[in-house]
C-alpha positions as protocol buffer text, in pm:
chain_id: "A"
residue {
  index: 1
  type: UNK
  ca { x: 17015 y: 25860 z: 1309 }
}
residue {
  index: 2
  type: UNK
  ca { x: 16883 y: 26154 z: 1462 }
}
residue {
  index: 3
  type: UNK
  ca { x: 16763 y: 26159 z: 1846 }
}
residue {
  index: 4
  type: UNK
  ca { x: 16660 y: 26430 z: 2085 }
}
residue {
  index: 5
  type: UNK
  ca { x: 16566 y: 26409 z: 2469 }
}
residue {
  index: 6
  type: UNK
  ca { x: 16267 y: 26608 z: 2405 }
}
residue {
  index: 7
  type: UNK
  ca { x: 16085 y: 26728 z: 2139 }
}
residue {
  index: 8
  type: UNK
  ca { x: 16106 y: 27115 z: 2223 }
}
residue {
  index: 9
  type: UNK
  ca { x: 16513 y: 27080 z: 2203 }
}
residue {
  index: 10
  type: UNK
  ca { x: 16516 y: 26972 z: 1883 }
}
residue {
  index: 11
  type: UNK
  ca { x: 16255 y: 27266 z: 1776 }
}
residue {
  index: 12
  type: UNK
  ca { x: 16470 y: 27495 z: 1965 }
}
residue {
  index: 13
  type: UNK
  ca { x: 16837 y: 27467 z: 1805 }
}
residue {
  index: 14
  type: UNK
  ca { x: 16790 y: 27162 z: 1500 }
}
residue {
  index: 15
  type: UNK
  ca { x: 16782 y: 26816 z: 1484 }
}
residue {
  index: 16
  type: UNK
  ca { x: 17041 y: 26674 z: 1822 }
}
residue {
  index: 17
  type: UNK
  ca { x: 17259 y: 26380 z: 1789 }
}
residue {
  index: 18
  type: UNK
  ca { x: 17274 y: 26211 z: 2137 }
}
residue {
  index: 19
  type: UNK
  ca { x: 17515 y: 25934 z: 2318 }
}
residue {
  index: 20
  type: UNK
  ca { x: 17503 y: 25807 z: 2650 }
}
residue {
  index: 21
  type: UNK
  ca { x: 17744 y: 25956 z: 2884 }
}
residue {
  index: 22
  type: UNK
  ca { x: 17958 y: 25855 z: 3204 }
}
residue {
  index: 23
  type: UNK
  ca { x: 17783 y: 25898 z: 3565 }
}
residue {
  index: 24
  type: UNK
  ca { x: 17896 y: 26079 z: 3893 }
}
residue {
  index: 25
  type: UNK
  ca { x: 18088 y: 25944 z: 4186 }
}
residue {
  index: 26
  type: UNK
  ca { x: 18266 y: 26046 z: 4487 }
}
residue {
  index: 27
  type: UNK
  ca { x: 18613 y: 26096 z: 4324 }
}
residue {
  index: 28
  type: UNK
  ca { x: 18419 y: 26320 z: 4065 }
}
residue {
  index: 29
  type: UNK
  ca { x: 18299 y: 26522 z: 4339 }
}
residue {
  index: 30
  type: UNK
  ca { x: 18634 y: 26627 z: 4435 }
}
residue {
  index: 31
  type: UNK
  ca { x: 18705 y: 26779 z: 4078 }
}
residue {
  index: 32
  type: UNK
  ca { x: 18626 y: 27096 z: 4133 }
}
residue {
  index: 33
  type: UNK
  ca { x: 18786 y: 27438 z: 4125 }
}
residue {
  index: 34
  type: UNK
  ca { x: 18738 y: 27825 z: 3985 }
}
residue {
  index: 35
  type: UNK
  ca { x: 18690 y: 27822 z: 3644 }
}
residue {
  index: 36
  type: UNK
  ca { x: 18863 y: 28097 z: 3401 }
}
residue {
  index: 37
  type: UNK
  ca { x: 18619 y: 28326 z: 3233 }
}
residue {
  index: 38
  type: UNK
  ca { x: 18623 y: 28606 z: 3021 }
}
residue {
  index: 39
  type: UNK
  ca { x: 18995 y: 28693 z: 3040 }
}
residue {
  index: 40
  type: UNK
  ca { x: 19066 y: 29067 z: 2991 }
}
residue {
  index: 41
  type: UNK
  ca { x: 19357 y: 29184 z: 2747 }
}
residue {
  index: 42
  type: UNK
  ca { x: 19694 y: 29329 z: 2919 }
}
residue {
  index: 43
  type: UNK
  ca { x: 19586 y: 29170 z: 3229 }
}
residue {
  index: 44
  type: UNK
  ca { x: 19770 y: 28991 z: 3477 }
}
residue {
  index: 45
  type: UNK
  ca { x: 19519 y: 28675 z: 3392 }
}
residue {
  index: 46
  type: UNK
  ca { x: 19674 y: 28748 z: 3034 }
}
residue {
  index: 47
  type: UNK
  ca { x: 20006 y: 28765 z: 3141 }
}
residue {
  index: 48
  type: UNK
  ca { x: 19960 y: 28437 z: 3313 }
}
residue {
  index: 49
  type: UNK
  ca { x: 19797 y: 28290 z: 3013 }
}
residue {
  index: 50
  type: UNK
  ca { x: 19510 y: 28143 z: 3145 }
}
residue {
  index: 51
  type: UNK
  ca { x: 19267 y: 28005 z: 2921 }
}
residue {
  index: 52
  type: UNK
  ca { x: 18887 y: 28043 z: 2899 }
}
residue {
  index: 53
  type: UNK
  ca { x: 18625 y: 27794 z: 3059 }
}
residue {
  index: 54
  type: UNK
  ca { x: 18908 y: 27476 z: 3001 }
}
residue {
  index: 55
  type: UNK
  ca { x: 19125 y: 27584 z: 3282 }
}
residue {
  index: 56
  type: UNK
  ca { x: 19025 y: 27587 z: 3666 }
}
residue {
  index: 57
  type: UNK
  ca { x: 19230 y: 27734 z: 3895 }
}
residue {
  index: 58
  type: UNK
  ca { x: 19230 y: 27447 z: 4209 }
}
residue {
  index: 59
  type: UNK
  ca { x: 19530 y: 27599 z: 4471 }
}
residue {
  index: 60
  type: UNK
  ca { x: 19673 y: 27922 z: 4552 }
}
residue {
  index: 61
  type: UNK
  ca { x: 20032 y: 28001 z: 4760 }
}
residue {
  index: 62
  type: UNK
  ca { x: 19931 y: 27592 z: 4851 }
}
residue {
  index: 63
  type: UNK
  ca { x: 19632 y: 27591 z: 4954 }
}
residue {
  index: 64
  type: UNK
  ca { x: 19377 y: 27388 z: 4780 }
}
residue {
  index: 65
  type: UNK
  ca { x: 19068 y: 27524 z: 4649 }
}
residue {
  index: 66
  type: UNK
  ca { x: 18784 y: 27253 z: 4709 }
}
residue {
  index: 67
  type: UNK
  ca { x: 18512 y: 27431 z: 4870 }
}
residue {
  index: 68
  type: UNK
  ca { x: 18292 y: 27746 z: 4804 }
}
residue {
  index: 69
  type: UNK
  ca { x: 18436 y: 28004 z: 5058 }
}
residue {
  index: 70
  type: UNK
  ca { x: 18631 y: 28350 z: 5046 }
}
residue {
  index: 71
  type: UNK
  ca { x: 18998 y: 28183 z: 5072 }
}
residue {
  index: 72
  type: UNK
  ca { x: 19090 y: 28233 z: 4677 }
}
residue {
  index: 73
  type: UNK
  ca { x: 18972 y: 28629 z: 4707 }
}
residue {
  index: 74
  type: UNK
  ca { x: 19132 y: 28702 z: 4989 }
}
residue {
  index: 75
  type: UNK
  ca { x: 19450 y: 28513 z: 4903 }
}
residue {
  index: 76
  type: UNK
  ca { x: 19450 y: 28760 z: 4569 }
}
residue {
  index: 77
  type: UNK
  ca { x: 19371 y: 29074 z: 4856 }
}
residue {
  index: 78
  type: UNK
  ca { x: 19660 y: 28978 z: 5033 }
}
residue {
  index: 79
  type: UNK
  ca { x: 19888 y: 28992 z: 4700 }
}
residue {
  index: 80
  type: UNK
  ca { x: 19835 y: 29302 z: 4577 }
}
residue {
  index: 81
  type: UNK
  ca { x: 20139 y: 29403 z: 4353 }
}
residue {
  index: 82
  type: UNK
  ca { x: 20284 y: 29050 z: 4458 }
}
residue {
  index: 83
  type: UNK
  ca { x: 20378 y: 28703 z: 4280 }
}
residue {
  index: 84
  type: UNK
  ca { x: 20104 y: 28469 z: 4364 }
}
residue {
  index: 85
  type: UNK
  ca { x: 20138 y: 28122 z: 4284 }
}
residue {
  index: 86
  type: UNK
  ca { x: 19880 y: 27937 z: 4162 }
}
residue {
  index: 87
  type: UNK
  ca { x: 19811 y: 27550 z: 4023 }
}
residue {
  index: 88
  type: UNK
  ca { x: 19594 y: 27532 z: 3717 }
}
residue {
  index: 89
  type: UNK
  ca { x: 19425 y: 27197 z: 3557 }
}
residue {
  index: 90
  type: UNK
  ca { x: 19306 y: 27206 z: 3205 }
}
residue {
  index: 91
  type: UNK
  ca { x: 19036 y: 27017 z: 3150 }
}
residue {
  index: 92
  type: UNK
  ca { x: 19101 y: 26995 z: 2773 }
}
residue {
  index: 93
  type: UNK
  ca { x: 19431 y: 26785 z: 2780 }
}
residue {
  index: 94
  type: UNK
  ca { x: 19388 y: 26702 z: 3158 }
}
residue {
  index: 95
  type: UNK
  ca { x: 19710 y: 26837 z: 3223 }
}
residue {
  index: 96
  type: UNK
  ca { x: 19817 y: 27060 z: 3551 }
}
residue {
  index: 97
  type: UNK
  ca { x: 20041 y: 27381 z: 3564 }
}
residue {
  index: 98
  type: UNK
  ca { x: 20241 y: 27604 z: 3788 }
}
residue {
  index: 99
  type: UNK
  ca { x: 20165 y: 27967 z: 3746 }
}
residue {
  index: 100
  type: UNK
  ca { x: 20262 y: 28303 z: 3917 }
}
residue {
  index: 101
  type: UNK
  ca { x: 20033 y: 28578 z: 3889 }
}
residue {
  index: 102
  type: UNK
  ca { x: 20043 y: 28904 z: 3998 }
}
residue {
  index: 103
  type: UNK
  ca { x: 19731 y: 29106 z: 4090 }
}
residue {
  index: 104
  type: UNK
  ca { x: 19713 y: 29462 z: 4079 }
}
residue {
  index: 105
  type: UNK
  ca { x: 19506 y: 29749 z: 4084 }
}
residue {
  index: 106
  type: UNK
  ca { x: 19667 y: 29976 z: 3813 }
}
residue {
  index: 107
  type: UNK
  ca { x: 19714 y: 29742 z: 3527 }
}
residue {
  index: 108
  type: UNK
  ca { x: 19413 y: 29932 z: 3361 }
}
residue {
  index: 109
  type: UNK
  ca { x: 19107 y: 29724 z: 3360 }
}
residue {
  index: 110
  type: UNK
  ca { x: 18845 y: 29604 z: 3585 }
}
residue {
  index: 111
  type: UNK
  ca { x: 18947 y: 29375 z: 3889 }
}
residue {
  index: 112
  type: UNK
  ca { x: 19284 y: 29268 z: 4076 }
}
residue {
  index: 113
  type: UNK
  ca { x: 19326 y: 28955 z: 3818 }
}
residue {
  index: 114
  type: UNK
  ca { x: 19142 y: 29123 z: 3507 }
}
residue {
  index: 115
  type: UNK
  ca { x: 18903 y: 28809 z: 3487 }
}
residue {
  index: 116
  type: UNK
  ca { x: 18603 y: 28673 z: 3544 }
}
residue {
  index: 117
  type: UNK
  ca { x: 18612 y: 28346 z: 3813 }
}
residue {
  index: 118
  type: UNK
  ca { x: 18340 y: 28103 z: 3910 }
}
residue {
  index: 119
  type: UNK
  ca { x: 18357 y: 27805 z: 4160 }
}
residue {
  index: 120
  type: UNK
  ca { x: 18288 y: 27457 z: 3908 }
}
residue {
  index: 121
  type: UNK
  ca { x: 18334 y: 27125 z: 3833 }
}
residue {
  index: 122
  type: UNK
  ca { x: 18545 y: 26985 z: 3542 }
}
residue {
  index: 123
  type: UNK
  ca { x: 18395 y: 26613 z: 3595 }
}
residue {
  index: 124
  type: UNK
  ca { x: 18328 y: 26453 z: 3249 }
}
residue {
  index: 125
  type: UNK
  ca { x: 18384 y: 26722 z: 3103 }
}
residue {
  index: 126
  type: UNK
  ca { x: 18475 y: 26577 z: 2796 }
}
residue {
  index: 127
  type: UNK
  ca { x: 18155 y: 26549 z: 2710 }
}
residue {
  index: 128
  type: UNK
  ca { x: 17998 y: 26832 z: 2870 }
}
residue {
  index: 129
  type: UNK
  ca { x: 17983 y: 27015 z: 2519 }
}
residue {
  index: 130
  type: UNK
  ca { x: 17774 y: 27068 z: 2220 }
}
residue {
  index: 131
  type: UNK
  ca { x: 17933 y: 27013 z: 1863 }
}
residue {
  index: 132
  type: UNK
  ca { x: 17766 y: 27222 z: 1562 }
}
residue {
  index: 133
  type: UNK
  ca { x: 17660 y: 26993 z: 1307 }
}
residue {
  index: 134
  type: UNK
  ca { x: 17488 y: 27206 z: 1048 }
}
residue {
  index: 135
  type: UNK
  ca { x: 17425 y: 27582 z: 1034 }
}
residue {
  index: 136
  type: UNK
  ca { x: 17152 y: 27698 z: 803 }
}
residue {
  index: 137
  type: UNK
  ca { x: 17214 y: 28002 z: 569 }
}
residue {
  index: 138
  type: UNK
  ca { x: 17088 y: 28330 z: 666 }
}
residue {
  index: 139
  type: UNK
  ca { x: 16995 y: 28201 z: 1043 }
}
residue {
  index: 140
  type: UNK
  ca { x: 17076 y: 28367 z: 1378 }
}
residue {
  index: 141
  type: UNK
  ca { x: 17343 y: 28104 z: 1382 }
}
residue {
  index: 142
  type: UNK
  ca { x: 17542 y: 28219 z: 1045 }
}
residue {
  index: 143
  type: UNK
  ca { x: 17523 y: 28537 z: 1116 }
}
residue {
  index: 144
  type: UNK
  ca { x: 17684 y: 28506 z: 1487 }
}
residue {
  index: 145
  type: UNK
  ca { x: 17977 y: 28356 z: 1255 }
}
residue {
  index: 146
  type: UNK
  ca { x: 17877 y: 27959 z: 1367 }
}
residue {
  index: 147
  type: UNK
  ca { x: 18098 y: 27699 z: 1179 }
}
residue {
  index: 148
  type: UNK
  ca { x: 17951 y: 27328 z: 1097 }
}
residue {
  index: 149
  type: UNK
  ca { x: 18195 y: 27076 z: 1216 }
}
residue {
  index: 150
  type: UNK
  ca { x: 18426 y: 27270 z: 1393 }
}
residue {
  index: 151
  type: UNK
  ca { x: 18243 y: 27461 z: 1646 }
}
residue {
  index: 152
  type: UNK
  ca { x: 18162 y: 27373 z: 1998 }
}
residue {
  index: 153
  type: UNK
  ca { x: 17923 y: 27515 z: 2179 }
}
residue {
  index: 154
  type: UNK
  ca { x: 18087 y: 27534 z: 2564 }
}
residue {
  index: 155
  type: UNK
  ca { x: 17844 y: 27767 z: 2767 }
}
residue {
  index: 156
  type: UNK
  ca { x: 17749 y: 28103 z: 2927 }
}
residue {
  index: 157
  type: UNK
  ca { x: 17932 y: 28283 z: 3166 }
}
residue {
  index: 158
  type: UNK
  ca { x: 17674 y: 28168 z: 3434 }
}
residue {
  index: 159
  type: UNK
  ca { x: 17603 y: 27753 z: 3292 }
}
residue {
  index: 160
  type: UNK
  ca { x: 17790 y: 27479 z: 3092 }
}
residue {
  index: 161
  type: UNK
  ca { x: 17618 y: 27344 z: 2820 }
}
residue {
  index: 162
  type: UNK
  ca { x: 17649 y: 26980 z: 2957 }
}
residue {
  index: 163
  type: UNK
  ca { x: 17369 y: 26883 z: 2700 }
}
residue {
  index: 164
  type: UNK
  ca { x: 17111 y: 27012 z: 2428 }
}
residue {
  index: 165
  type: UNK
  ca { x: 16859 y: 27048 z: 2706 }
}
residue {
  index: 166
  type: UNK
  ca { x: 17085 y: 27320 z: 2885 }
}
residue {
  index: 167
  type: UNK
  ca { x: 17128 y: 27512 z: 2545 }
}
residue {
  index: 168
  type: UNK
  ca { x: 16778 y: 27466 z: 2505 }
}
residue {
  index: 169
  type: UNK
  ca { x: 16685 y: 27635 z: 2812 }
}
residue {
  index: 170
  type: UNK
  ca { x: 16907 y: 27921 z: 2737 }
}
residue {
  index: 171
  type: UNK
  ca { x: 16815 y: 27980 z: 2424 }
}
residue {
  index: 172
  type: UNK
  ca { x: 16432 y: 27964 z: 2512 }
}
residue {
  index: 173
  type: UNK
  ca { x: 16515 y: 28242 z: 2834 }
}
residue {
  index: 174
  type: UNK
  ca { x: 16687 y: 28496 z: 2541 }
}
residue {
  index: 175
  type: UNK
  ca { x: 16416 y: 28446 z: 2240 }
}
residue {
  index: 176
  type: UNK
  ca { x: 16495 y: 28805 z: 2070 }
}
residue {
  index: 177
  type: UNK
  ca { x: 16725 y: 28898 z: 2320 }
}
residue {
  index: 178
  type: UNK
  ca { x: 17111 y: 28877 z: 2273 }
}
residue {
  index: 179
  type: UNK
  ca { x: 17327 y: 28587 z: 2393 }
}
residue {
  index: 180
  type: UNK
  ca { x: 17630 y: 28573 z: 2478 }
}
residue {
  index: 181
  type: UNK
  ca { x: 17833 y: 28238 z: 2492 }
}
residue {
  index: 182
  type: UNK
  ca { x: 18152 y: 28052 z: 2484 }
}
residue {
  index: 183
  type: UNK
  ca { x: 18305 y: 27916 z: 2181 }
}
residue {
  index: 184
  type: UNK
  ca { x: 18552 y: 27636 z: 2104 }
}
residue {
  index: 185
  type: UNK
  ca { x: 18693 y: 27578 z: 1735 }
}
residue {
  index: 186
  type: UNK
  ca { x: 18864 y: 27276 z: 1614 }
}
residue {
  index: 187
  type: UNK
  ca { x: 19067 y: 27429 z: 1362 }
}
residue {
  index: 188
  type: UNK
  ca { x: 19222 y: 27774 z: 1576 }
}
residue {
  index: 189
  type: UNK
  ca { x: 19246 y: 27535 z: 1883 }
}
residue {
  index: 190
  type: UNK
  ca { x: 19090 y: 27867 z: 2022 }
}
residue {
  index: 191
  type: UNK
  ca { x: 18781 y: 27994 z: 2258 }
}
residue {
  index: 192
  type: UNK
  ca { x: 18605 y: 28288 z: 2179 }
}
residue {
  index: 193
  type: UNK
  ca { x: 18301 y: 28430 z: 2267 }
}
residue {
  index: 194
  type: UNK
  ca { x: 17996 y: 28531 z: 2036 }
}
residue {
  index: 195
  type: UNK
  ca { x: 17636 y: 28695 z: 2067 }
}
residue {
  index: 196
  type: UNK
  ca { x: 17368 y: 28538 z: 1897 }
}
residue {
  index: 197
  type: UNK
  ca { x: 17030 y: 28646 z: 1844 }
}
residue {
  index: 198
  type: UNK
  ca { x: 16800 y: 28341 z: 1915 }
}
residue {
  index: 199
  type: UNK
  ca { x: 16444 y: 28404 z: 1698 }
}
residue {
  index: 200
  type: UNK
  ca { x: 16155 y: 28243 z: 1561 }
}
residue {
  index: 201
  type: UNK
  ca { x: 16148 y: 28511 z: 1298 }
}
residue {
  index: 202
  type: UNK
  ca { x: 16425 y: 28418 z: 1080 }
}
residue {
  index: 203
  type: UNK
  ca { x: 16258 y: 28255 z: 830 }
}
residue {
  index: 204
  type: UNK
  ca { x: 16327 y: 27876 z: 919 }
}
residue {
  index: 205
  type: UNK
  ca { x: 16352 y: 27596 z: 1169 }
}
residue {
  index: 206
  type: UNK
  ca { x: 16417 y: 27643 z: 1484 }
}
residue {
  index: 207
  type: UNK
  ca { x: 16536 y: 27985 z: 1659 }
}
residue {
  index: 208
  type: UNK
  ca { x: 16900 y: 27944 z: 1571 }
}
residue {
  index: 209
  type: UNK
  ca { x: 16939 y: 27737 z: 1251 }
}
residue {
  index: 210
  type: UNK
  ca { x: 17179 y: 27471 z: 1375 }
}
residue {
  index: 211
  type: UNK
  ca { x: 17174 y: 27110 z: 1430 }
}
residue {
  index: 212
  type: UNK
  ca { x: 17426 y: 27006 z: 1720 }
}
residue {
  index: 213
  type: UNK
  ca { x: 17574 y: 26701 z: 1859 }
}
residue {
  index: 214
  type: UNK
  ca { x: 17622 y: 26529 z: 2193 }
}
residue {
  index: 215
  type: UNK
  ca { x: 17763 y: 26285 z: 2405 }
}
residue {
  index: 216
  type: UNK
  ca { x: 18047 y: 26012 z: 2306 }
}
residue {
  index: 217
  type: UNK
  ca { x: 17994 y: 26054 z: 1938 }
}
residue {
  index: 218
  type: UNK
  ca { x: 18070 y: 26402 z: 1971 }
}
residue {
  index: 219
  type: UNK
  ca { x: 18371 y: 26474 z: 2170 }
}
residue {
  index: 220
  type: UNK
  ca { x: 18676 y: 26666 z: 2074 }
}
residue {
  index: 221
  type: UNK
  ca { x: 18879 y: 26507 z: 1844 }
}
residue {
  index: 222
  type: UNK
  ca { x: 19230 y: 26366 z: 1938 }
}
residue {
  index: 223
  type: UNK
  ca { x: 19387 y: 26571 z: 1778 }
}
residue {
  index: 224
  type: UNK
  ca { x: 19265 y: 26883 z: 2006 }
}
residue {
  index: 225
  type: UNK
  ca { x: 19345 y: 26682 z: 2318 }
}
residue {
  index: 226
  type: UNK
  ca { x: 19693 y: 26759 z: 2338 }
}
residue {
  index: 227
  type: UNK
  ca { x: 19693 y: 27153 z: 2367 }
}
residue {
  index: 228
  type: UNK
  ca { x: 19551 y: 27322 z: 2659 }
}
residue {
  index: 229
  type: UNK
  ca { x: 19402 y: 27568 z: 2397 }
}
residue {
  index: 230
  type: UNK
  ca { x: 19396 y: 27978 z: 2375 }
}
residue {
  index: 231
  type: UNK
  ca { x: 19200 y: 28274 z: 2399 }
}
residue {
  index: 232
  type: UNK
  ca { x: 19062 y: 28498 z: 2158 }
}
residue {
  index: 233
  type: UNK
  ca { x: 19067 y: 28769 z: 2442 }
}
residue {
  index: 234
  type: UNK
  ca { x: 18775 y: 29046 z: 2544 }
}
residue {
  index: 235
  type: UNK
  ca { x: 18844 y: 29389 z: 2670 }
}
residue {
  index: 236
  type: UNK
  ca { x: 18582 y: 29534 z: 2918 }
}
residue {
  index: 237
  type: UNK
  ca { x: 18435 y: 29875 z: 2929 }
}
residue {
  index: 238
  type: UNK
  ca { x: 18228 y: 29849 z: 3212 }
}
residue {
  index: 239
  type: UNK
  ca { x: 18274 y: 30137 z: 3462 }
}
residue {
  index: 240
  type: UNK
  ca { x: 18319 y: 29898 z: 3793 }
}
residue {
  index: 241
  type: UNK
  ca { x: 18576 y: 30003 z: 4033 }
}
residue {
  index: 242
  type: UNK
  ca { x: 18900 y: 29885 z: 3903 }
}
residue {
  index: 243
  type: UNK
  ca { x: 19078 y: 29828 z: 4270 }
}
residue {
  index: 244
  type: UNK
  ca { x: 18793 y: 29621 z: 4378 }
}
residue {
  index: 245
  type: UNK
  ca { x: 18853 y: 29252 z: 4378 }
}
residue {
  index: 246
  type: UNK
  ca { x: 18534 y: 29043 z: 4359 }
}
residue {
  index: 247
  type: UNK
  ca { x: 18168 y: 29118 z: 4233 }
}
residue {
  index: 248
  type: UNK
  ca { x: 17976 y: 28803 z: 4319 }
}
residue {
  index: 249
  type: UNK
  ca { x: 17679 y: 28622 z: 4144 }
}
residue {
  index: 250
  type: UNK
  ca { x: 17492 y: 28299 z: 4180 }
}
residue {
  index: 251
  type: UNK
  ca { x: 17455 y: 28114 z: 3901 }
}
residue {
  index: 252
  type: UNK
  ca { x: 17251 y: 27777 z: 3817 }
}
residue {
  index: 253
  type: UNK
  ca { x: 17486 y: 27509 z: 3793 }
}
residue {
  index: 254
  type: UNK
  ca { x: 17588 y: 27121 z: 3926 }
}
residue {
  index: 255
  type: UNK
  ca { x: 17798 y: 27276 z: 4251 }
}
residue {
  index: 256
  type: UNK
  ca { x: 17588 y: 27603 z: 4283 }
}
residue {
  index: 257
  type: UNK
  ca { x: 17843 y: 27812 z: 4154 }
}
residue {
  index: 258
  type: UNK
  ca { x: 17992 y: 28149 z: 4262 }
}
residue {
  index: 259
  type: UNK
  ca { x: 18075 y: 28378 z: 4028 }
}
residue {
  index: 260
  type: UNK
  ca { x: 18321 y: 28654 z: 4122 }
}
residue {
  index: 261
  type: UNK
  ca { x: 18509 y: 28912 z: 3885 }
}
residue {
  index: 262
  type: UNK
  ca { x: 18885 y: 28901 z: 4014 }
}
């Protein structure tokens, strides 16, 4: 049986699939920490092997990282061309790490850490996806490489897709304008990111061509729960000062995010 919350989301991406999913609480409040974004190749993030959008990094040379405030930048400022250590949670197989990274401003790409950081919550975030059901032929979805049934949508660099409405707003703000999101795939254990082209001029429904999936139904499978996952990685060629440290952005999500490039 086919649902949708509103009309105009199932219009937008395809017919949605939706389950009921868990609530909020205090102790859900206190899961929170920078998420990994857009990890650069050769960089010290790299080197580390932090993963995109599933891992959060919550304390650096021991301190936790609970609230939105300059402590995690100016921890990295202070360890310039020196082992930082850092704890990292995955939110895929809920597991926790200890990492050393080093920043540095000569590796050869953009920041001290070579990614992209942003202050978020990993509550429920098993089911704080989208699965790809169907992808028409010849839609904006095919042709950004979409696969049915293995593909889940996680998100923009600025918002999680917690739920069709999210992607729906999205994909409504970029109507023939690129965007750019983050990618999980069942069968590469891998996220990537693509660019898609959301239209009403494709020549069928809806302005990608998919039908997607959400809530209980519709989490990763088991099987996927027991690797913290891996990047297809990104090289930058923006022109931003490579020694600088942060760049920082608001963006619209559940703990009014920062979003810094480290």
């Amino acid at each position: 049986k086919s649902a949708s919350p509103n009309s105009a989301t199932a219009e937008a991406v395809g017919p949605t699939r939706v389950s009921m999913g868990n609530g909020t609480s205090a102790e859900d409040a206190e899961k929170v920490g920078f998420r990994v974004l857009g990890v650069q190749s050769d960089s010290p993030a790299s080197e580390a092997k932090l993963i995109n959008f599933f891992d959060f990094i919550v304390s650096a040379a021991g301190v936790p990282l609970r609230t939105l405030d300059a402590t995690f930048v100016e921890l990295i400022e202070k360890h310039v061309d020196q082992p930082l250590p850092i704890t990292v949670y995955n939110c895929k197989d809920n597991s926790q790490r200890e990492v050393t990274i080093t920043p540095s401003s000569t590796w050869g790409g953009i920041g001290l850490l070579g990614v992209t950081i942003r202050f978020d919550t990993y509550a429920n975030m098993e089911e704080s996806l989208v699965r790809v059901l169907e992808v028409a032929r010849h839609s904006p979805a095919e042709i950004a490489g979409l696969k049915a049934g293995e593909d889940y949508l996680l998100g923009t660099s600025e918002r999680v897709f917690k739920n069709p409405d999210v992607l729906f707003e999205e994909v409504t703000s970029h109507i023939d304008n690129p965007l750019e999101m983050y990618v999980y795939n069942t069968e590469t254990d891998a996220v990537r990111t693509i660019v898609i082209l959301p239209t009403n001029n494709w020549g069928g429904d809806g302005t990608l061509g998919a039908s997607v999936g959400h809530g209980y139904l519709h989490r990763l499978p088991e099987r996927c729960l027991h690797t913290p996952g891996r990047n297809q990685e990104m090289k930058l060629t923006s022109e931003a000062p490579k020694s600088k440290a942060v760049e920082v952005s608001q963006a619209p999500t559940p703990v009014d995010p920062i979003e810094d490039e480290v």
